[in-house]
C-alpha positions in Angstrom: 61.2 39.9 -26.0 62.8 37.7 -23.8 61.3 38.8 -20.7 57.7 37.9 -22.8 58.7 35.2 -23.5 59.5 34.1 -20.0 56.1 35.3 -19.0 54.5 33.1 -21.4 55.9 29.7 -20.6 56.2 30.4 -16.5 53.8 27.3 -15.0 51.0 28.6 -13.0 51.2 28.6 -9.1 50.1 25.4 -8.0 47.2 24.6 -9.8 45.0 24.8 -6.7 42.2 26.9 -7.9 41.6 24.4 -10.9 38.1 22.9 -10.2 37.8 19.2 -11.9 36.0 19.1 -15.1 32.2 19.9 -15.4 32.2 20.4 -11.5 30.2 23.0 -12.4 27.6 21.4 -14.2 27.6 17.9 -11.8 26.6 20.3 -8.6 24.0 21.5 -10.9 22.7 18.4 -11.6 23.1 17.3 -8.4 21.3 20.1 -6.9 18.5 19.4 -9.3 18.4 15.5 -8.5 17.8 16.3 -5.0 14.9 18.7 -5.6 13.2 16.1 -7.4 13.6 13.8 -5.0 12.0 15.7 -2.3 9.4 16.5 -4.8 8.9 13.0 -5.5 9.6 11.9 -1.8 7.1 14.3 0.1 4.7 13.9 -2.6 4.4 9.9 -2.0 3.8 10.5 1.7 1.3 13.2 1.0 -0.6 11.4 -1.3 -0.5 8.5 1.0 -1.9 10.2 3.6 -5.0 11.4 1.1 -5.6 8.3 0.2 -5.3 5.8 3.0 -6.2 5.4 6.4 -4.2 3.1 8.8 -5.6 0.5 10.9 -4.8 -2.0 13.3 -7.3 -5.2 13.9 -7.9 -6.0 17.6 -9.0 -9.3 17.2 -8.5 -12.5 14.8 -12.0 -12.7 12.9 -10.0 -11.9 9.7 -7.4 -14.9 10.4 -4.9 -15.8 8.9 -5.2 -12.9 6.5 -5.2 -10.6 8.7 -4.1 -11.1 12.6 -4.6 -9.8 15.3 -2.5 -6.3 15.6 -1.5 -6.2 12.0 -1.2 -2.7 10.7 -3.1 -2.4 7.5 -3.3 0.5 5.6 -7.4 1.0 4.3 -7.9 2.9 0.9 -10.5 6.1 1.5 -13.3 4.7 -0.9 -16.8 5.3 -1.4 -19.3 2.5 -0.5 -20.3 2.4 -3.7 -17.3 1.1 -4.8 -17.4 -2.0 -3.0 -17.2 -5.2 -4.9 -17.6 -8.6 -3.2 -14.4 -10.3 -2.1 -13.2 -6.8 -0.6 -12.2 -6.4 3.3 -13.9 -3.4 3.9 -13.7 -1.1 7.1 -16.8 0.0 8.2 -18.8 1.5 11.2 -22.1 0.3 12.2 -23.7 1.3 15.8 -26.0 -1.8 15.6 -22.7 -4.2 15.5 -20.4 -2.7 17.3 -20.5 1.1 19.0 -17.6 3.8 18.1 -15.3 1.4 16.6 -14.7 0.2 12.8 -14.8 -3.4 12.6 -12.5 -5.1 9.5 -14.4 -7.9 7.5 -15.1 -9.7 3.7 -17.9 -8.8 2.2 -19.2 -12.0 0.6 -22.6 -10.8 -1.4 -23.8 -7.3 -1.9 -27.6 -6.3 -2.8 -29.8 -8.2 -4.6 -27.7 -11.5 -4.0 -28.7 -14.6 -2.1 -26.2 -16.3 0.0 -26.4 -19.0 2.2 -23.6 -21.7 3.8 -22.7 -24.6 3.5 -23.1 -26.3 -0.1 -20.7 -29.3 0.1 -18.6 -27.1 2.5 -18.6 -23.9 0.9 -20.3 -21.0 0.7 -23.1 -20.7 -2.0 -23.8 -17.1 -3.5 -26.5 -16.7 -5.9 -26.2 -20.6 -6.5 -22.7 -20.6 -7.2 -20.3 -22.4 -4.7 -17.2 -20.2 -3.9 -13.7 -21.1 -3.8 -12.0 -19.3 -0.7 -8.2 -19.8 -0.5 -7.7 -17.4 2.2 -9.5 -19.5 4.8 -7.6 -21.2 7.1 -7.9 -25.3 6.2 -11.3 -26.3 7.8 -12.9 -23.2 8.9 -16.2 -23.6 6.9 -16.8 -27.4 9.0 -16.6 -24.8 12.2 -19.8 -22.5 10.6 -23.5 -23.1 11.5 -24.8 -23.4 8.5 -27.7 -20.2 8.1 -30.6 -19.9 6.0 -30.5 -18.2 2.7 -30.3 -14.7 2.9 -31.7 -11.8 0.2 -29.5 -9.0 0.8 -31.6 -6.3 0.4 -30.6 -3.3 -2.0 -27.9 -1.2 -1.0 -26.6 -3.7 1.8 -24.0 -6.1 2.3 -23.6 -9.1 3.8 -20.0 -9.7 5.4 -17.9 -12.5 6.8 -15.2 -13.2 9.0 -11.9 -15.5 7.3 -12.2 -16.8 10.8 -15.3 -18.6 11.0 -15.6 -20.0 13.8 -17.1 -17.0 16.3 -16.2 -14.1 14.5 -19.0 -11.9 14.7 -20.2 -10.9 11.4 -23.2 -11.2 9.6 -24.0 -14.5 10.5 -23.9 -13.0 14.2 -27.2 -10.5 13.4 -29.3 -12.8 11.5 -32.4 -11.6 13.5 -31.8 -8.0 13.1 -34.1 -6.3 10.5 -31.8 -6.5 7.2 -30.7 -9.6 7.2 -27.2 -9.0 9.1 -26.3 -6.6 6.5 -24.7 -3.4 6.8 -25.5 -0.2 4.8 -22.7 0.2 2.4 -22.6 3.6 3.5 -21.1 2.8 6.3 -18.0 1.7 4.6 -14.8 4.0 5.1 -12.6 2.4 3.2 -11.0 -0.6 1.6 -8.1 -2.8 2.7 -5.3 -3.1 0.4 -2.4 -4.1 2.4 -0.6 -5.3 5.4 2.0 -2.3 6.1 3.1 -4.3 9.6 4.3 -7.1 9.3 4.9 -6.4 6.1 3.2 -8.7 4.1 2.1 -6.4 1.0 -0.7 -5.9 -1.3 -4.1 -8.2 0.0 -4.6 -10.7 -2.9 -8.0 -10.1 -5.1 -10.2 -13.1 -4.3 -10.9 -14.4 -7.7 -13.5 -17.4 -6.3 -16.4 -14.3 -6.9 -14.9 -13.2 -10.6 -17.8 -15.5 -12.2 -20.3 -13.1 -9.9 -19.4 -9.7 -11.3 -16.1 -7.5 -11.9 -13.6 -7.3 -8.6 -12.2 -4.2 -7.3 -8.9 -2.7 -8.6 -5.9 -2.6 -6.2 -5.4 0.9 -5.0 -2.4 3.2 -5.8 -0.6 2.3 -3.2 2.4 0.6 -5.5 2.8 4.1 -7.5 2.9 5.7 -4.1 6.0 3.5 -2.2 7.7 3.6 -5.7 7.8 7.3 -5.9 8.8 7.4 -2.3 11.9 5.3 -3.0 12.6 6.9 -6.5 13.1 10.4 -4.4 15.2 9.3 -1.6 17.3 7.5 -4.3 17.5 10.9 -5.9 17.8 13.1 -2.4 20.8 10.6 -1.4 22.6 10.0 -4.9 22.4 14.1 -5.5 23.6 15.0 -1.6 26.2 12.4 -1.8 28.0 13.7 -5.1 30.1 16.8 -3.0 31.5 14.5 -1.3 32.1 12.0 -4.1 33.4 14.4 -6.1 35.7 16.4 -3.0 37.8 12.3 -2.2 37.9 12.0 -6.1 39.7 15.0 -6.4 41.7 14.5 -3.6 42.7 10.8 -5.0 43.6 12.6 -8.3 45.9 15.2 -6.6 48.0 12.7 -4.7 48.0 10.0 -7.9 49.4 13.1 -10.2 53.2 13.7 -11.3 54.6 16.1 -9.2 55.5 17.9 -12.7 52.0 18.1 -13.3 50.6 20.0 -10.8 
């Protein structure tokens, strides 16, 4: 009896192999947090890499929205998507050869445009408000005839102005300047270096017709920092939970352990 007894009371050895409470289920959790994060973190990039195409601009025609060497990154769209007030990328052998040139697209088929009306520029009578040009930069234009863009065309401008060579460049040439929008690549949506964000829609051509929608590129950089939020918070809690531990065993009675 007494020796039973004795064996039920004695204190186990130490207490060493006592894991902390719901260890167990935090390095599940933890395990699982980090899983999704690299789900969520590699499926940003990968989508991003579907969907847009970097670019940098050699030359200023597109200041001081774009400058020269910024980094943008270009939506994959169809040229059928194009509204007016996008910067499109585009290739067109009769402009420039092999390279993509970066510009606004100001009117698109069946519109008339023409410069200047009271210093701005007139599209299908209407007088545009342009807030992205640099103060001045329309006095610097030779004013050109009124153009017809012919069906399936558009007619694109420079922010720059003064010598950019855009439509108002290839007047003589047999559409007008304009350029097929099949030859549009893709759409610009932001500044990725510096980083100056998301391109603002122009809303001086909303009276003309619907504008484009910004791309998806806001889902995408959120998902990218939700998973390494998740990748670092779930590989950080071993760790965590190893110094917390430790803290607890040096913080305890001796007559507890």
């Amino acid at each position: 009896m007494g020796g039973e007894s004795a064996t039920r009371t004695a204190p186990r050895s130490g207490g060493a192999g006592k894991a902390p409470v719901g260890s167990r289920t935090g390095q599940r959790l933890s395990g699982l947090a980090v899983a999704l994060g690299l789900v969520l973190f590699l499926g940003g990039f990968g989508w991003g890499a579907v969907v847009y195409l970097p670019y940098t601009v050699p030359t200023s025609s597109m200041a001081p929205t774009i400058k020269m060497g910024d980094r943008v990154l270009a939506q994959r769209v169809d040229g059928s998507e194009i509204r007016r007030g996008d910067v499109v990328v585009f290739k067109d052998k009769t402009w420039v050869t092999g390279s993509s040139v970066v510009k606004r697209v100001v009117a698109v088929g069946g519109d008339t445009v023409s410069c200047c009306t009271k210093g701005k520029l007139t599209v299908n009578g209407k007088q545009i408000d342009e807030p992205y040009l640099a103060a001045g930069s329309l006095a610097e234009i030779t004013d050109f005839p009124t153009v017809k863009v012919p069906t399936g065309r558009l007619f694109l401008l420079g922010d720059e102005r003064r010598g950019s060579l855009d439509s108002t460049a290839h007047l003589t040439d047999a559409a007008s300047g304009t350029v097929a929008r099949s030859a549009v690549t893709a759409r610009v949506d932001a500044i990725a270096w510096p980083m100056n964000g998301m391109l603002e829609r122009p809303t001086g051509f909303k009276a003309l017709g619907g504008l484009s929608q910004p791309g998806p590129l806001p889902t995408m950089v959120a998902l990218v920092i939700a998973g390494a939020v998740l990748v670092l918070g779930g590989a950080a809690y071993g760790p965590v939970a190893k110094l917390a531990g430790r803290s607890r065993a040096r913080t305890e009675p001796a007559g507890a352990r």
